[in-house]
C-alpha positions in Angstrom: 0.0 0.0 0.0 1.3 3.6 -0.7 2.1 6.2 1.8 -0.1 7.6 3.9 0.3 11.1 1.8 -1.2 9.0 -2.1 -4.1 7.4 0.2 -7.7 8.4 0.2 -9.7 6.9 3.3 -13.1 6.5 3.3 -15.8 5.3 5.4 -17.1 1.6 4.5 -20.3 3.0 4.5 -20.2 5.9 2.0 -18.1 3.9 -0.6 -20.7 1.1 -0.6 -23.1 3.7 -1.6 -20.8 5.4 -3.8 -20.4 1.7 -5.7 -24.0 1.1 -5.7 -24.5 4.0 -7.1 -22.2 4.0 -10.0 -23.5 0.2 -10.9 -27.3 1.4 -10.7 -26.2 4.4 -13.0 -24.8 1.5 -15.1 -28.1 0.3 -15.4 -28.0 -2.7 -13.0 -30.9 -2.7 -10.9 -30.6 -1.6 -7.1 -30.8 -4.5 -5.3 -28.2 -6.3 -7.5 -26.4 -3.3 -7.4 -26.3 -2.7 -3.6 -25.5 -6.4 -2.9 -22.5 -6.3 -5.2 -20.8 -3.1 -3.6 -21.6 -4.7 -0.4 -19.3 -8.2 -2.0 -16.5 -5.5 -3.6 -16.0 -3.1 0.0 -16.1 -6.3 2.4 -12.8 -7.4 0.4 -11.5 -4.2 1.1 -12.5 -4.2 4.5 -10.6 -7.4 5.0 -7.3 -6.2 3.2 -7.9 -7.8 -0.1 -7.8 -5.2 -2.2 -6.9 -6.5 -5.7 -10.5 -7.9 -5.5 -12.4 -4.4 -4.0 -13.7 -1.2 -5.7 -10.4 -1.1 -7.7 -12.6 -3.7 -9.9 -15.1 -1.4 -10.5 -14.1 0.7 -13.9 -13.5 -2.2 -15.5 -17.0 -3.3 -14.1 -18.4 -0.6 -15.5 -16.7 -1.4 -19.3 -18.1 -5.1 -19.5 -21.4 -3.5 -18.6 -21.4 -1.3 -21.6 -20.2 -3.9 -23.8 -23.0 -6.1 -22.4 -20.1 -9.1 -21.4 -21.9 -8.7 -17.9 -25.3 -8.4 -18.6 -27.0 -5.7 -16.6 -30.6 -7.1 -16.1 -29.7 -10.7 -16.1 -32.6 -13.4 -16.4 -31.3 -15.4 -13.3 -33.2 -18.6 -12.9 -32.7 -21.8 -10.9 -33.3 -24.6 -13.7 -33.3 -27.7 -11.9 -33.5 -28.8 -8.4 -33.4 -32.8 -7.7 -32.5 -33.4 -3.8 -29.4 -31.8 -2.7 -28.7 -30.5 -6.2 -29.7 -27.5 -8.2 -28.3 -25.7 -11.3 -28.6 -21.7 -11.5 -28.8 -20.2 -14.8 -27.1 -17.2 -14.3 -27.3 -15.3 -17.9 -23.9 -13.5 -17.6 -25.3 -12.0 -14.4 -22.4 -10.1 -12.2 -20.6 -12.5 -10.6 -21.3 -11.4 -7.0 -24.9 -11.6 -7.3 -25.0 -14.4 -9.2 -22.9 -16.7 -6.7 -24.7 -14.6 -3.3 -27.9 -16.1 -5.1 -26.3 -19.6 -5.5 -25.2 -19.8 -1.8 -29.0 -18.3 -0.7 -30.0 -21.3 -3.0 -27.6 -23.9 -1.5 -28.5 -23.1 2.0 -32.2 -23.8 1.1 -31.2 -27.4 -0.4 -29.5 -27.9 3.1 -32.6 -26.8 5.0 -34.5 -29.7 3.5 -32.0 -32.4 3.0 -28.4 -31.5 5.3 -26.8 -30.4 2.2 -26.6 -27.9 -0.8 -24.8 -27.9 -3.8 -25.7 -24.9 -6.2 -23.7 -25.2 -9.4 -24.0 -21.6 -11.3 -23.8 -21.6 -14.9 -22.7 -18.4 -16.9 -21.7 -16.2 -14.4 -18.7 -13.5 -14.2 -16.2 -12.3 -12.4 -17.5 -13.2 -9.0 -14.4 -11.3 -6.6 -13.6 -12.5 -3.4 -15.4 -15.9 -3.1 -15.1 -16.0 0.7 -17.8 -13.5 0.7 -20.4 -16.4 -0.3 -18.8 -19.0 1.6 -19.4 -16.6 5.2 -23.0 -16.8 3.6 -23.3 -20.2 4.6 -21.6 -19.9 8.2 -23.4 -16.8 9.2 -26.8 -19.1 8.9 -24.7 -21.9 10.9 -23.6 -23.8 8.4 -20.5 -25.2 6.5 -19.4 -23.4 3.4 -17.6 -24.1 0.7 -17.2 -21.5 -2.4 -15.6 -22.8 -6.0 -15.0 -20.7 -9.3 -13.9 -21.7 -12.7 -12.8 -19.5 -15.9 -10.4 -19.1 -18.9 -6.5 -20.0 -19.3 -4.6 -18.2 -17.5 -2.0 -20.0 -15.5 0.4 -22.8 -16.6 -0.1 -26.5 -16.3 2.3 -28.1 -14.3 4.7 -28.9 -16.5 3.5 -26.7 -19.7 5.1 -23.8 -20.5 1.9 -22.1 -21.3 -1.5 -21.4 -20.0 -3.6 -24.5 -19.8 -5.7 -23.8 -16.6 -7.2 -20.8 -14.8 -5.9 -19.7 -10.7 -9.2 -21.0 -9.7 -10.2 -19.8 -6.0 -11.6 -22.0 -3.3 -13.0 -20.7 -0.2 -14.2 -23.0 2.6 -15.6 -21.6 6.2 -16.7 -22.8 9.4 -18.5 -21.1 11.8 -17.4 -21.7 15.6 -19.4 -20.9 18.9 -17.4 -18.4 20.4 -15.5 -16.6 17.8 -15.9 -15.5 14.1 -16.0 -18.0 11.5 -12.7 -19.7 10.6 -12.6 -18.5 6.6 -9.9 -20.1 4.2 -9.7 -17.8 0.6 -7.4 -18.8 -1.9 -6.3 -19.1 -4.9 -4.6 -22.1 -6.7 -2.2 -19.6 -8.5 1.4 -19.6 -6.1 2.0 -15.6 -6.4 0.3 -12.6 -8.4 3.8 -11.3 -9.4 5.6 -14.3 -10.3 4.9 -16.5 -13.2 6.5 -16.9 -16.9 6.7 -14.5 -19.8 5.6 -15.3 -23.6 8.4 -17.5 -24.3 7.5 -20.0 -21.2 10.8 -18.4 -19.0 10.0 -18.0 -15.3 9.5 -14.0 -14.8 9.1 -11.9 -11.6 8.8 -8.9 -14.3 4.9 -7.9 -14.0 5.7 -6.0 -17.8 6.5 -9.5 -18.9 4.3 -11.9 -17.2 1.7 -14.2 -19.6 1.3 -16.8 -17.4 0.7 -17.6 -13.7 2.3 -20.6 -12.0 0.0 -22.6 -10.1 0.2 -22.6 -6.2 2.6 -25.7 -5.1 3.3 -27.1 -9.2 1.3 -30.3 -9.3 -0.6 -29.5 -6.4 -2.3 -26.5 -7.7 -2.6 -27.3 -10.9 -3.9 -30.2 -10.2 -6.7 -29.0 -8.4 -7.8 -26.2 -10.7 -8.4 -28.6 -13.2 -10.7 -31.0 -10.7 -12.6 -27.0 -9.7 -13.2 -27.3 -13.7 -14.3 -30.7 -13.6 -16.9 -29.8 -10.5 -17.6 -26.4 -12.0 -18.0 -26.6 -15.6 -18.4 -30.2 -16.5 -21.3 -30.8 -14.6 -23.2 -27.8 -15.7 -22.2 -28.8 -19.6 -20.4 -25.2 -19.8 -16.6 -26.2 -20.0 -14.0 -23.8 -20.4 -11.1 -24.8 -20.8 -11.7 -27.7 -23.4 -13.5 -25.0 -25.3 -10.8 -22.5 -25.0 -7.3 -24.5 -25.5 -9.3 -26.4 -28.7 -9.8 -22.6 -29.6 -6.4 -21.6 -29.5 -5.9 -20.9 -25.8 -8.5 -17.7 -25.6 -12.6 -17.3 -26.2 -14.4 -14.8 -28.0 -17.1 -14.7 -25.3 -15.7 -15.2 -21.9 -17.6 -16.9 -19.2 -17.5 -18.2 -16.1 -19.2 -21.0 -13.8 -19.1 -21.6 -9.8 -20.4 -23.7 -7.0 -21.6 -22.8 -3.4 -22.2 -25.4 -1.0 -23.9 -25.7 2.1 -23.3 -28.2 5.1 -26.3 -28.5 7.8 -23.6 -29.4 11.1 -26.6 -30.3 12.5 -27.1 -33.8 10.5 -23.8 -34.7 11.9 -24.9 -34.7 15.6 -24.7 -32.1 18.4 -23.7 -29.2 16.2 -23.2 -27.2 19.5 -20.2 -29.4 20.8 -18.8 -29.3 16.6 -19.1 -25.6 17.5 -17.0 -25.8 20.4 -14.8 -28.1 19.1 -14.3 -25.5 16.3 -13.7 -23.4 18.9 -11.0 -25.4 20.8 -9.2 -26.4 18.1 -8.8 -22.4 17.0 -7.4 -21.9 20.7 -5.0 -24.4 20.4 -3.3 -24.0 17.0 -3.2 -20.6 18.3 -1.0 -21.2 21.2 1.5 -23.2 19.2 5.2 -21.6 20.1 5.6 -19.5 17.2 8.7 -19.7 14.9 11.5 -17.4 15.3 10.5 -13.8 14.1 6.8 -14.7 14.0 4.9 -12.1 16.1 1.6 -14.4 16.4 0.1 -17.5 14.2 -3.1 -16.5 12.3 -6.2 -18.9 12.0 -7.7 -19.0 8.5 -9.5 -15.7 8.3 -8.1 -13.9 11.4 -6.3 -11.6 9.2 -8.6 -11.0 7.6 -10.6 -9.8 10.6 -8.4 -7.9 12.4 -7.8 -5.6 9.2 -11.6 -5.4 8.9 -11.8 -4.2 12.4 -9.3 -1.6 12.0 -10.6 -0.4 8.5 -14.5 -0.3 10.2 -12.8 2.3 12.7 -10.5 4.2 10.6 -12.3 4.0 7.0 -10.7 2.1 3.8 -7.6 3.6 2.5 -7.7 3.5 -1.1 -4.9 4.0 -3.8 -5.0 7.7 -5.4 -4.9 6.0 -8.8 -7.9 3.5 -7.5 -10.0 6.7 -6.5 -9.1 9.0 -9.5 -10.6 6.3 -11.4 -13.6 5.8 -9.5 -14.6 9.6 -9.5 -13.9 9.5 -13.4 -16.8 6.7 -13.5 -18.8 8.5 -11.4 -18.4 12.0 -13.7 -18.8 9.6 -17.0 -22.0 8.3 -15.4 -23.1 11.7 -13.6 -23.2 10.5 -10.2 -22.0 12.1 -7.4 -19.2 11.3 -5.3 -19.3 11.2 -1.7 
């Protein structure tokens, strides 16, 4: 992050409203539009910024061009026990996958467990933000996205698979939800340039590496299998046999849901959930290590900070936004 001196800060509040307000002067609806701001400033709130209101220009672009559709025809097509299948009609990704995980949860309700497979969607941001759907109704969530090449199979010296994120949380009894986020790529600045050369050079980086070699690659390509197959919307089968790249770019995800209940006294899983935090925690730390994190405590302790003081933003990431906001004659806060 830049100095203090380049940084605008801002109150969560106002630029959730300033968001929503630029999409719904894009033409998407209000509802859709307030519940994706709502998905873009809770990743800045939590530190992740590369997935926050920076986003939103290039939003705003793919809703002129129509390549996210701004009054989607979103539609659950098939429900058969635990199972449904959203039709998401190039719907923004945050609302699309917010509706899969509402839809998941439901599935649960009635038989322990939901799995929402979302066809068609796009860029859906951080996915941990639909996975803390499904703990903040007291369940088990897990959150899975698939697009386009981008990110080298291991072994391949060019794209073949995309840094597909997985997000899984668990809520607890005493504490906020433990929250795992990731992505499968290792590193956002290191990959390999045109020629297949390993690169640290973001001016000449083509291709991510995936997370761990075999490891992540490995299971991006089963996230396209769960994701895409299943839904009989593949991507990357459609894209390498098209040369690596497709005219139309999609995406597909899948929430789940996990009723703790149906696996016994879900207040003692909470506990344990609980315990378990407590004592991971309290492992001697390594040399240099100031305190070990649980999955997601970051994550909080940056929100809290960023609810007191306000989100600092980029000046470049706010210069852009009030050009949106002038393009789309809306007012800033």
């Amino acid at each position: 992050m830049p100095s203090d001196s380049k940084l605008h800060v801002i109150a969560s509040a106002d630029l959730q409203r300033f968001a929503s307000a630029l999409f719904a002067a894009a033409g998407v609806a209000p509802p859709m539009a307030d519940e994706w701001a709502k998905s873009l400033v809770w990743a800045n709130l939590r530190g992740v910024d590369s997935h926050g209101v920076l986003r939103i220009p290039g939003y705003i672009e793919r809703l002129k061009t129509k390549a996210i559709n701004p009054a989607p025809d979103m539609r659950v097509e098939r429900r058969s026990g635990a199972i449904a299948i959203l039709e998401a009609d190039r719907a923004p990704g945050a609302v699309a996958m917010a509706m899969a995980m509402d839809e998941a949860i439901a599935r649960a309700r009635e038989v322990h467990v939901g799995w929402c497979a979302a066809r068609n969607i796009t860029h859906a941001g951080a996915v941990g933000y639909f996975a803390l759907q499904a703990a903040n109704a007291g369940m088990a969530g897990i959150v899975m996205s698939a697009s386009g090449p981008m990110m080298a199979y291991h072994g391949a010296k060019v794209a073949g698979v995309s840094s597909n994120p997985l997000a899984i949380a668990f809520p607890a009894r005493n504490r906020p939800p433990l929250l795992l986020d990731m992505s499968t790529s290792n590193v956002a600045m290191g990959g390999l340039d045109a020629q297949g050369r390993d690169t640290t050079d973001p001016r000449k980086l083509a291709t991510l590496l995936p997370l761990g070699g075999a490891k992540g690659s490995g299971l991006s390509f089963m996230i396209e299998c769960l994701c895409s197959l299943t839904v009989d919307n593949p991507i990357i089968a459609s894209a390498l046999a098209a040369g690596g790249k497709l005219d139309a770019p999609f995406l597909n995800g899948v929430a789940i849901a996990l009723d703790l209940a149906a696996f016994g006294d879900r207040a003692r899983i909470l506990g344990e959930a609980d315990r378990l935090a407590r004592l991971i925690a309290a492992l001697p730390p390594a040399d240099g290590v100031e305190r070990i994190y649980l999955p997601g405590e970051r994550g909080d302790s940056i929100l809290q900070a960023r609810m007191r003081d306000g989100i600092p933003l980029p000046q470049g990431t706010w210069s852009r936004l009030l050009a949106c906001a002038k393009a789309l004659a809306v007012a800033p806060p």
